[in-house]
C-alpha positions in Angstrom: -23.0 7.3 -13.6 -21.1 8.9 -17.1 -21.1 12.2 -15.4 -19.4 11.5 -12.0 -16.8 9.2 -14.2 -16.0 12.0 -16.7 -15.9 14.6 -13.1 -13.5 12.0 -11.7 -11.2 11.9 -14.6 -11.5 15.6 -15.0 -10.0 16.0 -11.0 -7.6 13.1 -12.0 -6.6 14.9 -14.7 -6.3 17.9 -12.5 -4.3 17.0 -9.7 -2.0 15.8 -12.3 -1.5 19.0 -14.2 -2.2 17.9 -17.7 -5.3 19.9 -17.6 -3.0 23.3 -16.9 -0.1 21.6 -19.3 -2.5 20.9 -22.2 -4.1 24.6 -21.6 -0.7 26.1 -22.2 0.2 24.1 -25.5 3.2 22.2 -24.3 4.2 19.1 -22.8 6.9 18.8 -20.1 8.5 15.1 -19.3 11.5 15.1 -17.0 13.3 11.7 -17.7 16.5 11.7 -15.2 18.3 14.6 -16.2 16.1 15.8 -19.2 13.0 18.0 -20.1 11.4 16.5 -22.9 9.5 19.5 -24.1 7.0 19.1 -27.2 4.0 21.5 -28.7 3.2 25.3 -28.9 4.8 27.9 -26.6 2.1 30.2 -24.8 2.1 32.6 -22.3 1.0 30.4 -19.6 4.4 27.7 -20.7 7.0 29.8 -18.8 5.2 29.7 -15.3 5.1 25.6 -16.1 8.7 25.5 -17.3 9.2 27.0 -14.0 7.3 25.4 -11.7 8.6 21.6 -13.4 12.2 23.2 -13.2 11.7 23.5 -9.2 10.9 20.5 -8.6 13.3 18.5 -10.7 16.4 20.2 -9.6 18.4 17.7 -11.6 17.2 18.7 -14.9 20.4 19.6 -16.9 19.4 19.6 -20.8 16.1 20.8 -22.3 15.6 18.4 -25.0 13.3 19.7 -27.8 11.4 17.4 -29.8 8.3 19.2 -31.9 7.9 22.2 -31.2 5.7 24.4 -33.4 6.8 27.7 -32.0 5.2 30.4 -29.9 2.2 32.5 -29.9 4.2 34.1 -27.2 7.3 35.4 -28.0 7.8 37.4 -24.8 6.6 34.5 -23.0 9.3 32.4 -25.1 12.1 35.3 -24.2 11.2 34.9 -20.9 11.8 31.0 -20.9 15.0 31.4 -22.4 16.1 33.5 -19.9 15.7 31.4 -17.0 16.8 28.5 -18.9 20.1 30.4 -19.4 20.2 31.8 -15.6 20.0 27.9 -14.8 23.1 26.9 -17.1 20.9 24.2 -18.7 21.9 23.1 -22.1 19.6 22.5 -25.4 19.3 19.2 -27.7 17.4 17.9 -30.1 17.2 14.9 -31.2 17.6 13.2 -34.6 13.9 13.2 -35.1 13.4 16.8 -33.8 11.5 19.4 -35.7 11.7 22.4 -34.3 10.4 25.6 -35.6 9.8 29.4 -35.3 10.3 30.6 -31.2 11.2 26.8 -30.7 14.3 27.9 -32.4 14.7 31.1 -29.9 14.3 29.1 -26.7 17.1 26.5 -28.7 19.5 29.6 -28.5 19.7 29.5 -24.8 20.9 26.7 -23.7 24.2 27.5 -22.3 25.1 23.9 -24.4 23.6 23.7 -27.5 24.1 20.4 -29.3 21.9 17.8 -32.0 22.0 15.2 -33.6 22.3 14.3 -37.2 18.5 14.2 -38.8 17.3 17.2 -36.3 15.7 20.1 -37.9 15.2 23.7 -37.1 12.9 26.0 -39.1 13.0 29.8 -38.7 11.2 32.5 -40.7 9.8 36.6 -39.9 7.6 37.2 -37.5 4.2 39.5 -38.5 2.4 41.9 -36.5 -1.1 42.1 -37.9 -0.6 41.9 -41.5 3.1 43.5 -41.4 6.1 41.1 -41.6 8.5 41.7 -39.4 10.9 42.2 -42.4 9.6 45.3 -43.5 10.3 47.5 -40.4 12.9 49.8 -40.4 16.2 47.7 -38.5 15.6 50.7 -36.1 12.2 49.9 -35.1 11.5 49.0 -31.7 9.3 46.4 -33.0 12.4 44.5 -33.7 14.3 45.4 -29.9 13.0 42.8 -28.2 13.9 39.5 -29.8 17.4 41.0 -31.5 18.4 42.1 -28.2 17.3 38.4 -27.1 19.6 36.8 -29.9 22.5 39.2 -29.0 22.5 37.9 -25.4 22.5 34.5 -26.0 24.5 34.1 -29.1 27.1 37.2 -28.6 25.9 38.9 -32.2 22.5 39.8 -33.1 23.5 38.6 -37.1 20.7 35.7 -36.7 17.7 37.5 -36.2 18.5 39.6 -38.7 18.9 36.2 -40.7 15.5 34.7 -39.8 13.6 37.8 -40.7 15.2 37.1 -44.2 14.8 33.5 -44.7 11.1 33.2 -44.8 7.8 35.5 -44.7 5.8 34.5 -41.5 3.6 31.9 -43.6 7.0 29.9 -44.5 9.4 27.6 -43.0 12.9 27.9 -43.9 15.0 24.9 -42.6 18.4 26.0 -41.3 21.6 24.5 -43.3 24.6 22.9 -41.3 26.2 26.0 -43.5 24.1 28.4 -41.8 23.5 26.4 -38.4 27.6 27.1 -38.4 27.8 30.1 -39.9 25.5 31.6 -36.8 26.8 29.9 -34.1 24.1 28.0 -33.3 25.8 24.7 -31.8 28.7 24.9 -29.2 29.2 21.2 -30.4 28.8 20.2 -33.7 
């Protein structure tokens, strides 16, 4: 009797795609116009962003509530790229924390606004045990997100900030000096 009630919920579950959601470290809730997006960007969130994108065709803003970051940070490139291809805008919220690649996918929204209280927290990335602070600025290790931050913000001057503000195991929070200073907002 337990089992075929746990196999029931599990094809519930299923059908509803929180199985694939939860797999992927994110949660997606369209409310009208918005994507409420919370948790950890993975490789397998962009083909969700997608697929929730398609069929809410009203979606507009990408609202960003906690998001730890990525363990994907192609997979986060690749998000912001459709995002920006789609003309959507970004927000957070006063209570959002949003941190690391959270940050990146932020940067596309062709409108990028928040409200007072919102935080965003950026620091260097590490491959293995090297930050991404000690590479030569020439390394191609660095190509793929500067040339990322380029595109959407018209300089690459913040990545080069981020590697900066914190080693990979730290969380610097972003001023309103330096959220202006970079561009971040098109608002304020």
């Amino acid at each position: 009797m337990m089992r075929g009630l746990v196999l029931a919920l599990a094809l519930l579950v299923s059908a509803c795609g929180v199985v694939e959601n939860a797999s992927d470290g994110t949660q997606m809730v369209v409310r009208g116009d918005q994507l409420i997006l919370s948790g950890t960007i993975t490789s397998r969130t962009p083909a969700n962003f997608a697929r929730v994108l398609a069929a809410n065709p009203q979606v507009r803003t990408v609202v960003e509530t906690q998001i730890d970051g990525s363990i994907d940070g192609a997979a986060t490139i690749e998000m912001g790229y459709r995002l920006r291809a789609l003309g959507l805008g970004t927000h957070l919220r006063a209570d959002s924390v949003v941190d690391s690649g959270g940050v990146d996918l932020f940067l596309a929204g062709r409108r990028r606004t928040m409200e007072r209280g919102a935080s965003l927290g950026v620091h260097s990335w590490r491959n293995g045990y090297r930050e991404g602070s000690s590479y030569p600025r020439h390394a191609p290790e660095h190509q793929m997100t500067r040339r990322y931050v380029a595109d959407m913000l018209g300089s690459d001057a913040f990545y080069w900030f981020t590697l900066g503000a914190a080693p990979s195991d730290y969380i610097h929070e972003i001023t309103a000096a330096e959220i202006a200073r970079f561009g971040l907002l098109t608002q304020p």
